[in-house]
N, C-alpha and C positions, 0 to 999 in steps of 0.2 A: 397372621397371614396377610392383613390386608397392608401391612410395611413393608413385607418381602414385595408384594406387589406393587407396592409405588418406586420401592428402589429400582424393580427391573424395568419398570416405564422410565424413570429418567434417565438408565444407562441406555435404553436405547433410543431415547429423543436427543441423547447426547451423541450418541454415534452419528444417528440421523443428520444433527445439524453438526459438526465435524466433515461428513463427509461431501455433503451436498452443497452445491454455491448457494451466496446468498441470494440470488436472483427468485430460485425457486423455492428457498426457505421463506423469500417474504411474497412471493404467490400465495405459497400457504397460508401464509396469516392476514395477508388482505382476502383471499375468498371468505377465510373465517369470518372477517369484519364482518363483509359485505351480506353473508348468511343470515347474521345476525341484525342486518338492519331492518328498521320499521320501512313500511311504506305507504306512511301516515303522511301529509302533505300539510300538516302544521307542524311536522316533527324538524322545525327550523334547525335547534341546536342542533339537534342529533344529525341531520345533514352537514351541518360544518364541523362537528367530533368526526365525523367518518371522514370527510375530507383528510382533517391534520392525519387522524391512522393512517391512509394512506399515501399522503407523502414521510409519514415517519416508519414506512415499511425499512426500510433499511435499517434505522436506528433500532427496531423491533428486531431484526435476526442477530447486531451486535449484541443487544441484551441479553439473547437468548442464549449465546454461543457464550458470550461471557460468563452467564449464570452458570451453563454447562460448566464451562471449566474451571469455579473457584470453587462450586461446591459437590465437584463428583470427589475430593478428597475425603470432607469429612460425610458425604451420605455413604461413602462406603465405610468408613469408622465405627459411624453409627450403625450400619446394616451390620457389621460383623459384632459389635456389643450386642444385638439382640440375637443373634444365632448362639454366641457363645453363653447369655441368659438361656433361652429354652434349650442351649442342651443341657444345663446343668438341673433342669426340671423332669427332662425323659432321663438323663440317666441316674437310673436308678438301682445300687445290685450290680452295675457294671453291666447293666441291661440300656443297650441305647435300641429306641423305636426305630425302623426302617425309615419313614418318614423325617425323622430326626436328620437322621444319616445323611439322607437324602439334602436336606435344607443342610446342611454343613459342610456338603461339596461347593455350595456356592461362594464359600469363603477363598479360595485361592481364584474361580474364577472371576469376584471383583479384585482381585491384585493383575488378571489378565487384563481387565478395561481401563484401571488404573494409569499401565503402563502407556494410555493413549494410543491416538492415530501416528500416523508418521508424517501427515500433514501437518502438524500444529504440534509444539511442543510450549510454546508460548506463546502469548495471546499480546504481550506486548515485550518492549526488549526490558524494562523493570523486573518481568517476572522472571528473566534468565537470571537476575539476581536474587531471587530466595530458593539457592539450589540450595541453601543450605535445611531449610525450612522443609522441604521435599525431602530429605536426605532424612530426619527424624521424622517425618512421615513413613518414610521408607520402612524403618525400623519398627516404628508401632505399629504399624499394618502386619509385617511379616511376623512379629511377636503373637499378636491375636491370632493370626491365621492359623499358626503354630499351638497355640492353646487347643484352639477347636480342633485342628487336628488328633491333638492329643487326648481330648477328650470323649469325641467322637469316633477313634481308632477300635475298628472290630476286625482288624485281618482280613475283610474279604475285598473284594475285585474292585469296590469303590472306593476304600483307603489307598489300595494303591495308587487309582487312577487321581485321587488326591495329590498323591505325593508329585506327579509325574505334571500336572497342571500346577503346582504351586512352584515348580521348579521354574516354569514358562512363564508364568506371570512375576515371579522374583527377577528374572532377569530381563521380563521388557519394562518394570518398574526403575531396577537399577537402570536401565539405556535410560530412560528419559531424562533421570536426573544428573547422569554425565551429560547427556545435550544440554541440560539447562546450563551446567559448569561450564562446558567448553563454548557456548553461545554469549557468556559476560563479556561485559566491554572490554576488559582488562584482556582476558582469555585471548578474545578476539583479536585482539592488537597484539598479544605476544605471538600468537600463530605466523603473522606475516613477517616476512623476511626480512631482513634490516638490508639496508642499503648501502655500499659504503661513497662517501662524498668524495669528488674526485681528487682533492688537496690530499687527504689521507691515505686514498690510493696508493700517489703518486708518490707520497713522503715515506711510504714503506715499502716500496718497489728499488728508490735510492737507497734504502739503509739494507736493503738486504743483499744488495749490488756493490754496495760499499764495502760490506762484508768480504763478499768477493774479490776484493782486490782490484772492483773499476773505479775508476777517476770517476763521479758525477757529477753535471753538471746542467745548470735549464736554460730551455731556448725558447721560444714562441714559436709555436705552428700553429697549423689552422687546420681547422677537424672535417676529417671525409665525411660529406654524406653518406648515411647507410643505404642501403638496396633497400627497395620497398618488396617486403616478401608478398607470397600470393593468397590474395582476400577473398576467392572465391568460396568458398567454404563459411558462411557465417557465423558456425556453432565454432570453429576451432578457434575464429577469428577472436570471439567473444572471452574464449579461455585460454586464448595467448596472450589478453589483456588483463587476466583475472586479480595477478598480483596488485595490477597497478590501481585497479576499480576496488578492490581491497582498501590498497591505502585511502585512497580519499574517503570510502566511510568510514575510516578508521580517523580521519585528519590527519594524516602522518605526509611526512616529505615523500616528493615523487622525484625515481631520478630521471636525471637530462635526456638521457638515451631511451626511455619509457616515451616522453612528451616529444621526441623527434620520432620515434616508430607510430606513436600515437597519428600524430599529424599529418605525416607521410601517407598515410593506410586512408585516413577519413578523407584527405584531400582527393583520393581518385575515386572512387567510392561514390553509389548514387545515394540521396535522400532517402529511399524506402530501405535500400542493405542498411546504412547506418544506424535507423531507428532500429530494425529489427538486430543489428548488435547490439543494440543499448537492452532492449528488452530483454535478450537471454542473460546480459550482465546482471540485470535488475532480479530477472528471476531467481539465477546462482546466489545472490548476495540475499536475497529472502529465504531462500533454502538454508544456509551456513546461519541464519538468526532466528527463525522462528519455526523451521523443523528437526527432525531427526537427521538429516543429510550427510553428518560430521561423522556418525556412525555406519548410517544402514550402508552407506556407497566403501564399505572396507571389506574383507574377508568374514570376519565377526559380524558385522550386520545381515550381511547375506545370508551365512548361515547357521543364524538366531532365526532367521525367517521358515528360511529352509525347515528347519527343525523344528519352528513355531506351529507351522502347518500342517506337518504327517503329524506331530502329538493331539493336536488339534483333531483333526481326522481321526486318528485311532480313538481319542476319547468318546468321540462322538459316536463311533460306530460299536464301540464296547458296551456305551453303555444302552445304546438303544438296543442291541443283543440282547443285557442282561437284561433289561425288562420285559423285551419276548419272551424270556424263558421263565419269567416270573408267573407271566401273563397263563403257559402253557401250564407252567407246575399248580397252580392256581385251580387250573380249568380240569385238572386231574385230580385235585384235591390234595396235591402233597404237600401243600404248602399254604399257608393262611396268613402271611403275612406279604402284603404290596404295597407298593410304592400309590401315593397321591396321585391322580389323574395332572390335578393344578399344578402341584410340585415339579413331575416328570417333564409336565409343557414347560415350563418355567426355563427347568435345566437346561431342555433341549435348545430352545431359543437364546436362551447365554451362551453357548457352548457353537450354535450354528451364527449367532453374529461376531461371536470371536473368529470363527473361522473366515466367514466372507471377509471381515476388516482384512486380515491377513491376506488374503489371495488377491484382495483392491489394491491392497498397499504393495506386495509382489508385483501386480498386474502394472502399476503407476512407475515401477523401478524399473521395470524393461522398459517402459516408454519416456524415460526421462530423458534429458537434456546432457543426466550426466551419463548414465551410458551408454547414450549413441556417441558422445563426443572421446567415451572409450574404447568403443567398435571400431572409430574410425582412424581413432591413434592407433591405434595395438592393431588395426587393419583384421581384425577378427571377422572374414567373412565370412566362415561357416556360423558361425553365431547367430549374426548378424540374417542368415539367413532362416536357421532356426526360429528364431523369432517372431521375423516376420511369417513365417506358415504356423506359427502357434497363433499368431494375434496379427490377421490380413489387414488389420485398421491399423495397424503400429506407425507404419510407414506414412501414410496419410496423415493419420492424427498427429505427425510429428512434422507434416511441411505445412499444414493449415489450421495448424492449434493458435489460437489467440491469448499472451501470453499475459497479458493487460486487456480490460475496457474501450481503449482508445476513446476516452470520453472526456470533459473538462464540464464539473459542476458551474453552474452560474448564478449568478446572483444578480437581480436589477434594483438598481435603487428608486428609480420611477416607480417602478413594478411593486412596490413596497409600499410607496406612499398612497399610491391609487388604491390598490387591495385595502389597506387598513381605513381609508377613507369610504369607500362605496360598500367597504360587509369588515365591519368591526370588528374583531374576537367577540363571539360571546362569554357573556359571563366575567368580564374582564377582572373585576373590582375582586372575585372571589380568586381569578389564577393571579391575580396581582398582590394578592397579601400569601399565596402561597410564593411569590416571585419564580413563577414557572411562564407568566406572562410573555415573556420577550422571545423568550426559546422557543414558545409556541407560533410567534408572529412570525419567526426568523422561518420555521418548515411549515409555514402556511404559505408562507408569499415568497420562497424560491422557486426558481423555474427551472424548467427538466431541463438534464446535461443533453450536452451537442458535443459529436463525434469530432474526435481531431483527425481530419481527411487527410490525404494525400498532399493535397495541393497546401493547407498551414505547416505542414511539416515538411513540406520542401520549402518554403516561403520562410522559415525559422532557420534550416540545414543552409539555407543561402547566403541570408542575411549574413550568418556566423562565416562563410567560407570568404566570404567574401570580403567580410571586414577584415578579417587576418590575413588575405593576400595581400592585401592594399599597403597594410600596415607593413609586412615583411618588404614587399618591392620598393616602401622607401629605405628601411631600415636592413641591414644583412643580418642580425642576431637578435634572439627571441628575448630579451628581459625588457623590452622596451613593450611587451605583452600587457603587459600590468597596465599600461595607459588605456589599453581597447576597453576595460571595465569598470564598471562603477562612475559611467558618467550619468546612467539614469534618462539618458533619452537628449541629452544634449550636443552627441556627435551628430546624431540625426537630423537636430536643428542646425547645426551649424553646416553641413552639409548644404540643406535644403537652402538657407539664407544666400551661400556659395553660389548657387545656380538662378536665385530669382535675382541676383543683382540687389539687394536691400527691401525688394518688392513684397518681400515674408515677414509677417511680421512679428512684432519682438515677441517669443513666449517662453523668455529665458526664468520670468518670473515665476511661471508655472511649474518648474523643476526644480530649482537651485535656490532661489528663496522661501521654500517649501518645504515639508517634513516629507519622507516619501510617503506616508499612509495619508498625508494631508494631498500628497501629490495624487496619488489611487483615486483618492476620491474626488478631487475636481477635474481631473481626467476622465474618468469615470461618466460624473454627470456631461459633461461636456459632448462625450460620446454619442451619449443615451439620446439628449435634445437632436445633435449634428441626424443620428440613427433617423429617430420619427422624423426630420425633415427632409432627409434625403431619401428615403427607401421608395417614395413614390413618382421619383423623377429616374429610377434604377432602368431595367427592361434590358440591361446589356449587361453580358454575361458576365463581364471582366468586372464592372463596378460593384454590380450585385455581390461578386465574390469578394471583393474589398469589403464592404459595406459588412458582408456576415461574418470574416476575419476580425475586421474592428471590432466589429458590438461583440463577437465570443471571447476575444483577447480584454474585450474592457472588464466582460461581469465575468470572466476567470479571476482575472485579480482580486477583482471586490469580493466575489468568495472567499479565497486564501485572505483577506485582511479579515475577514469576517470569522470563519472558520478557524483558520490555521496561522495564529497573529505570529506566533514564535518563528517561522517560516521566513518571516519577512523581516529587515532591520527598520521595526520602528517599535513606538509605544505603545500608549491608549487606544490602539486602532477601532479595537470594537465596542467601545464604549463612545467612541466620535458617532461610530455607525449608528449606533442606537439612537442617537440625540438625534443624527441629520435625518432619518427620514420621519420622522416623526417633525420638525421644521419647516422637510418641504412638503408635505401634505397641508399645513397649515397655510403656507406659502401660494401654494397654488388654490385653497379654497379659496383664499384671499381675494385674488384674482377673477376667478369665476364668481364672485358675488355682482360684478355687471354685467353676468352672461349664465343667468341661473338654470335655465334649458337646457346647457352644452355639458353634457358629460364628459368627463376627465379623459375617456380615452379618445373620444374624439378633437378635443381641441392639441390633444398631443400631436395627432396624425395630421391636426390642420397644418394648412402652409400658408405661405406668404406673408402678408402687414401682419395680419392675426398672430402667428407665430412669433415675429418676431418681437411686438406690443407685448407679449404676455412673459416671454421668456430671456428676451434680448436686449432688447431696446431698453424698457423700463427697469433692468436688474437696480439700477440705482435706487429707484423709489421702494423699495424692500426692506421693509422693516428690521434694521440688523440689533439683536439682542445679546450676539453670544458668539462662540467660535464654531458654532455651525451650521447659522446663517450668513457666517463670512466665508465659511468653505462652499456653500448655495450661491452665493455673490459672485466667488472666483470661476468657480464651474460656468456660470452663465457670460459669464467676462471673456471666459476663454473659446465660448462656445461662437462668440458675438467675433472673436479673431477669427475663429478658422475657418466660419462663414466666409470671409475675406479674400479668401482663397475662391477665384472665380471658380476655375476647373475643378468638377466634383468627383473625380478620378483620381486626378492629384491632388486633392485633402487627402481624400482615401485613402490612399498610398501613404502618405505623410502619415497618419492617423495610425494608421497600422506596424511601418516602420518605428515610429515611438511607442507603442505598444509592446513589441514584440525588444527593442532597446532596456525598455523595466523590467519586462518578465525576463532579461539578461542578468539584469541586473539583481532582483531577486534570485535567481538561480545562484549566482555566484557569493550571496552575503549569508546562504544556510548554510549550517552547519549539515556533515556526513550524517549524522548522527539522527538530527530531525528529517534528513530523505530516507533515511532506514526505517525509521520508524512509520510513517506513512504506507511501507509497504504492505503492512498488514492488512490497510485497507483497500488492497489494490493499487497502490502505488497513484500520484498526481505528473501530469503535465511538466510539473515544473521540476520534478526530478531525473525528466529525459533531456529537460534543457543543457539541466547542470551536468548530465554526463555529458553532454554532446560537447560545451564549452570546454568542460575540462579533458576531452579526446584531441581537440584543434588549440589546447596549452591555454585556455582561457582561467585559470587558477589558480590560486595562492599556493598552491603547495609543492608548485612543481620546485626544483633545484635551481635556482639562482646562480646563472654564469658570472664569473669576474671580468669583463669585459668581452670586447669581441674576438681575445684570441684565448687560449689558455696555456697555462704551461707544464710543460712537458719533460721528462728526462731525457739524456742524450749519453748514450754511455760511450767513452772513450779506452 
């Protein structure tokens, strides 16, 4: 009894954390910490253990959600191996124990939980490739369930209702593992449309003309602009684009006439509608890979549901029936055989959280994205109003629902070396021969994410619109596009150089003679020093907001090199990392050995001679050992240029226009594939970039024109 009881507690701390965000999955488990802490005031470690817990609240709900989903396969295996063991002990004579019986309905309803949320079908896009592995799961599950039915079969009212729940769970089992098939890469790329190129077109419009009996023959014209249709609507806007946002995570060619409607739409279009298209696109494309979506939004999905829920219900209330009546005949004395108190609670709670999933995951499908955006095509307003009087929040929750975080993780490299200098890891020596050491340091000494406001994402949506007007009004035709990317922050300079008359000075070395993760990070530090020296000369609003643009645009990146190295076109990123801050703490002890009084964070915020003696002036006299104390060298070198720059407004500016040039620039060197994957966990910053480039043709994959006119048939 006491494994039936662990099984129904992890089926439903699996639903639990399935349905619930992580925000409040990791509430729960930091109160737990925090329950649990001493408040003993030598309990030193134990104060910095509780620390790391709670900045690895997050990484604690992945784990959890993870564990959830790789091992509710075989705890259900094993749960149905020990049902079909003790039935084979009561039946005895073809005498099966009511209690028996009882515990052996549970075997179709773990094929119900099985079958999952419709939130989550996959926890990453790898596992849409072991549909094959689910698929012989599929089998052996429904085999044992089938045993125990058979063996457990008495004719009465709960073999039925056996039969009638193992139907339901057989086929929300089978959906999941057609989503996992139809979610593979392959799958996914065959689903989208092919494109045809316009040379092909054209050369089979001739031969079938030809056919006909015309003369053909080709001219050069020049291609009408299209209409810009109406963008009012953002959801429809989002799924008049869907084919095209397909292909790029798909990597596949985009055509000509996609990237001119694309461009046309985002160009009149403010900053807040275009991000909030990117977001629905973001959404859609999370749905099509890591849920049910492919299915449940069909006639078959709906209703499966449909039908999930009245069976569901009816079960439910059958059987609560039959036990009243058990309870009565009992109380009368006609009968002397009942059902377990523990068992009957057991049943009921399988059977009542099967149901709620159901009516969440219903309730979630009227408010989705995809069928308002089908009310509004198919113009279904009685529906539409249905709805709304069933569910008064629908409406609401569908114009103020937040569809992403709108956050950017940060990382400080200062911030890392000071932490590890003034409160060490404890215990190092022992998490350092486990080599859990670094991973520890790395979520000790990150700093809380900062919201990507209004005003960076119009300062992003600008910068892009802006470069591509510029670019188009010298040029008439878009393949000259290709030049706007991939310079890494050197249009910026060169721009900037344009305007001071030679007065800017050279920091071509900083980009181009540089690796970019080598770039990240002497930018980076560069920032970080510029950051502490300017923040206290700020008090205007404009600077201020440059100043907190820089410094969140600088330790976004350094996260993503840190975190997310595959993201970015470079190498060893995070093993640089690891050496340099660890460098510059020794760097700066170094330093403070003529100034043993002043703490680290105060000589950071110092200004003037001080600052610039410790950090600027002197970077020469710095012990260079290795490649990164030369990457500490460059950062400071670079830091000592932009100082240079009187006006601390326009650094600023500068500062952030390069900034925001890299994070272009990484946007456009990932691959589809690694911003799909990301989505799982709420999706990055830098995957709204790359939609946004690739809407205003900022991308490799669009269709490649043969010069500035094409050519055309002309029939005679």
């Amino acid at each position: 009894m006491n494994t039936y009881l662990d099984v129904l507690i992890y089926f439903n701390l699996s639903e639990y954390f399935m349905q619930t965000s992580p925000t409040q999955a990791g509430n729960l488990i930091i109160w737990q910490c925090n329950y649990n802490k001493t408040e003993s005031d030598d309990a030193v470690v134990s104060s910095k253990m509780e620390e790391i817990l709670e900045r690895m609240g997050g990484i604690q709900v992945r784990v959890i959600v993870w564990s959830a989903y790789l091992l509710a396969d075989s705890v259900a295996t094993m749960a149905a191996g020990i049902l079909s063991k003790d039935l084979g002990k009561f039946n005895v004579d073809g005498f099966i124990d009511p209690n028996a019986e009882l515990t052996a309905f549970w075997a179709p309803l773990m094929l119900v939980h099985l079958g999952g949320t419709d939130a989550i079908t996959a926890y990453s896009l790898e596992d849409n490739e072991l549909w094959r592995r689910h698929s012989f799961q599929v089998v052996i599950q429904s085999m044992t369930t089938v045993y125990i039915f058979l063996m457990a079969w008495t004719g009465s009212l709960l073999s039925i209702l056996f039969i009638l729940m193992f139907v339901v769970g057989l086929f929300k089992y089978c959906e999941r593992v057609c989503v996992l098939y139809l979610s593979t890469d392959n799958n996914f790329r065959d689903s989208i449309q092919d494109i045809t190129t316009n040379e092909s077109k054209i050369m089979k419009e001739c031969k079938l003309k030809e056919l006909e009996g015309y003369h053909v023959t080709t001219h050069q014209v020049l291609e009408v602009d299209q209409s810009i249709p109406n963008v009012e609507n953002e959801l429809l806007t989002a799924f008049g684009f869907l084919d095209m946002v397909k292909r790029l995570f798909a990597d596949l060619i985009i055509g000509i006439r996609d990237g001119h409607t694309s461009r046309s739409i985002f160009d009149k279009i403010s900053p807040d509608k275009a991000f909030k298209i990117i977001e629905i696109e973001l959404g859609i494309i999370y749905d099509l890979r890591f849920t049910k979506a492919k299915v449940i939004y069909s006639n078959f999905g709906i209703s499966l549901r449909i039908v999930g829920i009245i069976l569901s219900f009816l079960v439910l209330m059958m059987v609560s029936l039959s036990e009243i009546k058990l309870v009565r005949e009992k109380f009368h004395e006609q009968h002397h055989h009942r059902h377990s108190n523990i068992d009957f609670t057991i049943t009921l709670i399988l059977l009542s959280v099967a149901l709620l999933v159901e009516l969440w995951a219903f309730k979630q499908l009227l408010v989705s994205d995809q069928t308002t955006h089908w009310l509004i095509k198919h113009e279904k307003t009685i529906i539409s109003r249905a709805i709304k009087c069933i569910l008064p929040s629908c409406e609401s929750s569908i114009k103020t629902k937040r569809r992403w975080s709108y956050s950017m993780k940060q990382y400080s490299l200062l911030n890392f070396s000071m932490r590890l200098k003034e409160k060490p890891l404890p215990c190092r020596k022992i998490l350092k021969m486990l080599r859990v050491d670094k991973a520890l340091e790395i979520q000790l000494c990150k700093t809380s994410p900062v919201s990507v406001g209004e005003l960076l994402r119009e300062r992003v949506f600008t910068a892009t619109n802006v470069i591509v007007k510029n670019w188009l009004g010298k040029h008439n035709y878009d393949t000259d596009l290709k030049a706007l990317y991939g310079r890494r922050g050197c249009r910026t300079l060169e721009y900037k150089q344009s305007l001071d008359d030679g007065q800017c000075p050279d920091l071509k070395w900083s980009i181009v003679d540089l690796e970019f993760d080598q770039s990240i990070l002497v930018w980076h530090l560069a920032t970080e020093i510029l950051y502490q020296y300017d923040k206290d000369f700020g008090g205007y609003y404009d600077l201020d907001k440059e100043l907190e643009k820089g410094n969140w645009l600088s330790q976004y990146m350094l996260y993503l090199l840190v975190e997310h190295p595959y993201m970015l076109p470079l190498g060893m990123g995070h093993i640089k990392f690891q050496d340099i801050y660890y460098e510059l703490g020794d760097i700066i002890e170094q330093q403070l050995k003529a100034n043993k009084n002043t703490k680290i964070s105060e000589l950071l915020i110092s200004k003037g001679s001080n600052h610039e003696k410790l950090f600027i002036s002197n970077y020469k006299d710095t012990k260079l050992g290795g490649r990164s104390n030369l990457l500490i060298l460059h950062g400071c070198k670079l830091a000592s240029q932009l100082k240079a720059i009187d006006d601390t407004g326009t650094r600023w500016r500068f500062i952030v226009d390069i900034w925001i040039e890299m994070l272009g620039h990484a946007a456009s060197q990932c691959r589809g594939r690694y911003h799909a994957q990301q989505l799982r966990r709420g999706g990055e910053f830098l995957t709204h970039v790359w939609l946004l480039m690739a809407h205003f043709g900022l991308n490799d994959l669009f269709q490649v024109r043969r010069g500035g006119t094409i050519a055309d048939a002309i029939l005679m």
